[in-house]
KEVO-344993 format. One record per residue (C-alpha): residue in three letters; x, y, z. Coordinates in steps of 0.02 Angstrom, whole numbers. Layout:
! KEVO-344993
<'ALA'; <X; Y; Z>>
...
//
This chain:
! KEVO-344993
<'UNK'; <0; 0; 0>>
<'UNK'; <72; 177; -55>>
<'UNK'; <41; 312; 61>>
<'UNK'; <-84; 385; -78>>
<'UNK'; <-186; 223; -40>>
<'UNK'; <-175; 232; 143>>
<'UNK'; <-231; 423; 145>>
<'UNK'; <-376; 386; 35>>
<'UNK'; <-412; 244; 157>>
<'UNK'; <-395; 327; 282>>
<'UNK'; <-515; 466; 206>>
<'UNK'; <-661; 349; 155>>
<'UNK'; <-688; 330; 333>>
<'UNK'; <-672; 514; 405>>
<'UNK'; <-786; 550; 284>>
<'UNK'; <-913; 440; 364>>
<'UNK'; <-917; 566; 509>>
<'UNK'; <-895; 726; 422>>
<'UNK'; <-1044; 822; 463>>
<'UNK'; <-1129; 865; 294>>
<'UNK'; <-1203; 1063; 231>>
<'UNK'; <-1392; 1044; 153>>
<'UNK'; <-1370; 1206; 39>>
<'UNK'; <-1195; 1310; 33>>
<'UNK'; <-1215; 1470; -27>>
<'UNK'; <-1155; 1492; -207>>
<'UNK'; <-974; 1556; -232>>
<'UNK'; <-966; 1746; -302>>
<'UNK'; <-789; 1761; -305>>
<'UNK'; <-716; 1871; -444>>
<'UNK'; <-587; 1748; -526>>
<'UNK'; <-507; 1886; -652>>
<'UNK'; <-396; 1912; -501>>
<'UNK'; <-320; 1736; -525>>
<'UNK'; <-233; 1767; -649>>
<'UNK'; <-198; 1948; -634>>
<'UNK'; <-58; 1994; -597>>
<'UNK'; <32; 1882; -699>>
<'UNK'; <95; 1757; -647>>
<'UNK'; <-34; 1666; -521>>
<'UNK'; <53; 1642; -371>>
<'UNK'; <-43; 1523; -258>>
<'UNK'; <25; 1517; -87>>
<'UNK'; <-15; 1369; 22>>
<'UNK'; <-59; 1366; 209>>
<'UNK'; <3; 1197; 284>>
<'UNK'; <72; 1116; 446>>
<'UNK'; <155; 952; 382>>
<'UNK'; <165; 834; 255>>
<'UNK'; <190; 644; 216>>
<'UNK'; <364; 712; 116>>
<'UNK'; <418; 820; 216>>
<'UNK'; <343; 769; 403>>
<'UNK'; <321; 901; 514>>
<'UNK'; <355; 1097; 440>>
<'UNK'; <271; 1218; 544>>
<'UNK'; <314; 1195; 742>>
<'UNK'; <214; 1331; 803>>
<'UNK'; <73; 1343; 653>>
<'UNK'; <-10; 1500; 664>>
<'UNK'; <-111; 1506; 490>>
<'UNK'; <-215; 1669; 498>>
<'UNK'; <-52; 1752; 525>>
<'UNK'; <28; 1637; 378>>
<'UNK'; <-109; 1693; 258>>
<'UNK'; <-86; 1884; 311>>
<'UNK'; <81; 1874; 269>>
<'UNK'; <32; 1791; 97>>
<'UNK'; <-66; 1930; 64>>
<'UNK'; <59; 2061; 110>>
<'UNK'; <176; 1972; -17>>
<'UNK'; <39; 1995; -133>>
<'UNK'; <-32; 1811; -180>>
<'UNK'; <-156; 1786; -310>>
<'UNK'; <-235; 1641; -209>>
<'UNK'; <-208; 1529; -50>>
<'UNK'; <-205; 1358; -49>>
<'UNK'; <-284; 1288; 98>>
<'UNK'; <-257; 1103; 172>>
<'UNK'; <-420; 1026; 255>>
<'UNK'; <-340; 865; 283>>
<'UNK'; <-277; 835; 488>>
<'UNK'; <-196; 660; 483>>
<'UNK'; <-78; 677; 360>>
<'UNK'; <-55; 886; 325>>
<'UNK'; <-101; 958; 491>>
<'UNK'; <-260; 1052; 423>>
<'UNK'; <-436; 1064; 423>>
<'UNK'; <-592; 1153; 360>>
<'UNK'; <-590; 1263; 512>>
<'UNK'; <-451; 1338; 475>>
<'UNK'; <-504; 1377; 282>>
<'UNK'; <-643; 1448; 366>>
<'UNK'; <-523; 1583; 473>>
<'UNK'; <-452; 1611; 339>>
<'UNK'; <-601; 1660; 248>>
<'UNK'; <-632; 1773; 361>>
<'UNK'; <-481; 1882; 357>>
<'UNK'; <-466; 1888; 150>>
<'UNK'; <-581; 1906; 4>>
<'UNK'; <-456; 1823; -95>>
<'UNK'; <-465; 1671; -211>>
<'UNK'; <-450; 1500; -63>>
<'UNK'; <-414; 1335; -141>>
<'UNK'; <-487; 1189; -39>>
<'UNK'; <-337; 1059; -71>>
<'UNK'; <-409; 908; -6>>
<'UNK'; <-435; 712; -46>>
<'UNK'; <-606; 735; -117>>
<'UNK'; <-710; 577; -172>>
<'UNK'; <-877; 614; -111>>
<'UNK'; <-986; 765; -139>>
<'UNK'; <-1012; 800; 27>>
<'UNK'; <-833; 867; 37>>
<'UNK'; <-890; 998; -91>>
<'UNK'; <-1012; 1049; -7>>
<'UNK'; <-927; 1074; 169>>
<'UNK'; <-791; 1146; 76>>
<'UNK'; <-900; 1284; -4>>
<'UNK'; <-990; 1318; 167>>
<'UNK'; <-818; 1348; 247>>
<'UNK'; <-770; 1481; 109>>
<'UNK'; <-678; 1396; -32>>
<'UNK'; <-665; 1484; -198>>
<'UNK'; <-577; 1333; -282>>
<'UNK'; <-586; 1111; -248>>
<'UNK'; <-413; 1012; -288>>
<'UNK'; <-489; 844; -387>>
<'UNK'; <-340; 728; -408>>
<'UNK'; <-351; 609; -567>>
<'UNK'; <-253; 484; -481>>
<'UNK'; <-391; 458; -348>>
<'UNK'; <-554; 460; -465>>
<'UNK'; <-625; 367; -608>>
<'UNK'; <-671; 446; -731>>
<'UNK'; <-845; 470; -691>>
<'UNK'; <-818; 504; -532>>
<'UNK'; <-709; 664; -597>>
<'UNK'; <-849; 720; -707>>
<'UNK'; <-978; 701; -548>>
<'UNK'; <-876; 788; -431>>
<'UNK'; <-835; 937; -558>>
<'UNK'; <-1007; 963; -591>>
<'UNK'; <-1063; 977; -394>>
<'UNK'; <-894; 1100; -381>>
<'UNK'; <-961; 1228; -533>>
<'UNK'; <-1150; 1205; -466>>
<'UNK'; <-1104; 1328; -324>>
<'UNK'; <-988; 1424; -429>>
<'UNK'; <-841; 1376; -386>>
<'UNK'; <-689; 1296; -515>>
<'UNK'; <-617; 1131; -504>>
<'UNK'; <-434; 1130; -524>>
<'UNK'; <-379; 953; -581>>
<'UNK'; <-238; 857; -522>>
<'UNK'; <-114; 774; -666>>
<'UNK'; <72; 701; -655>>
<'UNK'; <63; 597; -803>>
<'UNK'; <-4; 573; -989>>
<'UNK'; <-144; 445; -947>>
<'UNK'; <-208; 568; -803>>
<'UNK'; <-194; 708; -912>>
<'UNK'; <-300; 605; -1036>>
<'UNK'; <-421; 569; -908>>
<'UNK'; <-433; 774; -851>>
<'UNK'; <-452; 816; -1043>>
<'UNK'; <-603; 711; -1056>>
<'UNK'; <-703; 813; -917>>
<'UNK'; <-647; 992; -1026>>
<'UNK'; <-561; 1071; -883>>
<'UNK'; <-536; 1265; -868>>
<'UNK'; <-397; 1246; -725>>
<'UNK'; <-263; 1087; -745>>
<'UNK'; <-121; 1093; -591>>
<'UNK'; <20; 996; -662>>
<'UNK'; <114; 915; -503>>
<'UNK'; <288; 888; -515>>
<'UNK'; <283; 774; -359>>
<'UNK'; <226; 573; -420>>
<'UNK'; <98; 536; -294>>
<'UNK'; <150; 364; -278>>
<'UNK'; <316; 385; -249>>
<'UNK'; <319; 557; -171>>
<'UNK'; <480; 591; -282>>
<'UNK'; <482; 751; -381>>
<'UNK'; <540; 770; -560>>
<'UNK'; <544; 952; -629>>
<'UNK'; <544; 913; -808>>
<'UNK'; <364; 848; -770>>
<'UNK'; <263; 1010; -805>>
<'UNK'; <382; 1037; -972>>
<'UNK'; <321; 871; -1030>>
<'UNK'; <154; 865; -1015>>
<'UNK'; <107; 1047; -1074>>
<'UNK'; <115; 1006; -1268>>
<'UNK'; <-51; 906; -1251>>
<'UNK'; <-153; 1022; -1152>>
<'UNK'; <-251; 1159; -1266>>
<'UNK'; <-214; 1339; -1252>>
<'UNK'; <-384; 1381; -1164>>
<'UNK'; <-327; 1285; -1016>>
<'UNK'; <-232; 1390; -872>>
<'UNK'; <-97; 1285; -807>>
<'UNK'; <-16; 1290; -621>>
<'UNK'; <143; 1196; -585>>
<'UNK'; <155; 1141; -420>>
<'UNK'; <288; 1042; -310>>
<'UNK'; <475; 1061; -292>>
<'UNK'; <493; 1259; -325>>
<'UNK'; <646; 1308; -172>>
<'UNK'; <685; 1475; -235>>
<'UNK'; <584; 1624; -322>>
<'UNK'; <712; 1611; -465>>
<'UNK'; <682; 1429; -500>>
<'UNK'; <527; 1508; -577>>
<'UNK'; <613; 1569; -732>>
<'UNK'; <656; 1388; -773>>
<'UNK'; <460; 1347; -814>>
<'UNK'; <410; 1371; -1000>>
<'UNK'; <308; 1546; -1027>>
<'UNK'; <153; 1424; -1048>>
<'UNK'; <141; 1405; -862>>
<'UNK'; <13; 1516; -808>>
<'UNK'; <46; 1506; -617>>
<'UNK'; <141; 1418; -487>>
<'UNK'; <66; 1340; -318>>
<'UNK'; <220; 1363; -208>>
<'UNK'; <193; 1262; -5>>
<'UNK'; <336; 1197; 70>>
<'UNK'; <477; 1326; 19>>
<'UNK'; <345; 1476; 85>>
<'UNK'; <301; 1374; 239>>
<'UNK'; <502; 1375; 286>>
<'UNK'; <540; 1537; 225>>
<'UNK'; <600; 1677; 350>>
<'UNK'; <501; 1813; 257>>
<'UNK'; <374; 1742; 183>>
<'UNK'; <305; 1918; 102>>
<'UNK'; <490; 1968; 23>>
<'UNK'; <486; 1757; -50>>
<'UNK'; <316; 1794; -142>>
<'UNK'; <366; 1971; -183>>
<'UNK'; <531; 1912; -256>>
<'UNK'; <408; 1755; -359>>
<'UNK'; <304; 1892; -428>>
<'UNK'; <472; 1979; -509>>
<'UNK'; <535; 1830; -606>>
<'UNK'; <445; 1840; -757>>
//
């Protein structure tokens, strides 16, 4: 069993007690500011990880989104998930309530009911990874994300799941350089897979960006970055984003 598999089984069953919303209200977010300033810059708000194990000691992540914002993100990425990444939909909800900015909900999602809690708790955005879904099941959970207005960015890291993501005609496609499975990163990833994907689909790179100048390595196609880790650890997090945001 890969970690991948035990987080997903480990999901199926919090999701058994994850107290359910009847009607969200509909997202109104604005979502020319996701891409404007060029380049999006999505800055991610999260404890740990299965990679890295534990990265914030002393996780504070109202002020870690205020200093996102001061470094002037396009978006935040939130993580929901405890076990494994040290979040949860509470604190996308504080969040919520400091910023009117873009929030992706990055979370495990294979059940609607996750949309709809993450709506209800301010999301903007859902994370729906190929590798977890069918097909179907990717199609389904799309169309419950745009029913309250708010965009699905799919998950790829290789042809056949970028085959899959076409399928569903997605607006938002985050290439990860990081292979699920493995949890090893390969830069060259995002480079690879962008000749398939048509030019009315944004595309965000995410994983294994250390440095804001690592940025200029990415092919002008990239239409944003989602940058966790490196921000997380950095000692100014506001001069890291402000330093992204003058790379290309």
């Amino acid at each position: 069993m890969t970690i991948l598999d035990e987080i997903v089984a480990n999901k199926i069953e919090e999701i058994k007690t994850l107290k359910d919303v009847a009607a969200p209200l509909r997202c109104e977010q604005d979502f020319t500011q996701l891409f404007a300033p060029a380049p999006c810059l999505i800055a991610e708000v999260k404890a740990a990880s299965p990679s890295e194990g534990v990265i914030a000691k002393d996780f504070n992540p109202v002020s870690v989104a205020q200093k996102y914002i001061a470094g002037g993100c396009n978006a935040m990425s939130v993580l929901t998930d405890h076990k494994y990444f040290g979040g949860s939909f509470e604190i996308l909800k504080s969040i919520r309530a400091i910023t009117d900015k873009p929030l992706l909900c990055k979370e495990f999602v294979i059940e609607e009911k996750q949309v709809r809690v993450a709506r209800a708790c301010g999301a903007d955005l859902v994370l729906l990874i190929v590798k977890i879904l069918t097909k179907k099941r990717l199609q389904e959970l799309k169309d419950a994300i745009e029913a309250l207005g708010m965009k699905a960015l799919i998950e790829v890291q290789n042809e056949e799941e970028l085959e899959i993501a076409l399928a569903v005609d997605p607006e938002l496609l985050l290439i990860n350089n990081r292979n699920l499975s493995s949890f090893e990163v390969d830069m060259k990833t995002t480079e690879n897979l962008l000749a398939g994907i048509p030019a009315y689909v944004k595309v965000i790179a995410a994983s294994g960006i250390q440095q804001p100048d690592e940025i200029r390595n990415f092919p002008a196609r990239v239409d944003g970055f989602l940058i966790g880790t490196a921000l997380m650890r950095a000692a100014n997090p506001t001069e890291f984003l402000q330093s992204c945001r003058s790379q290309k």
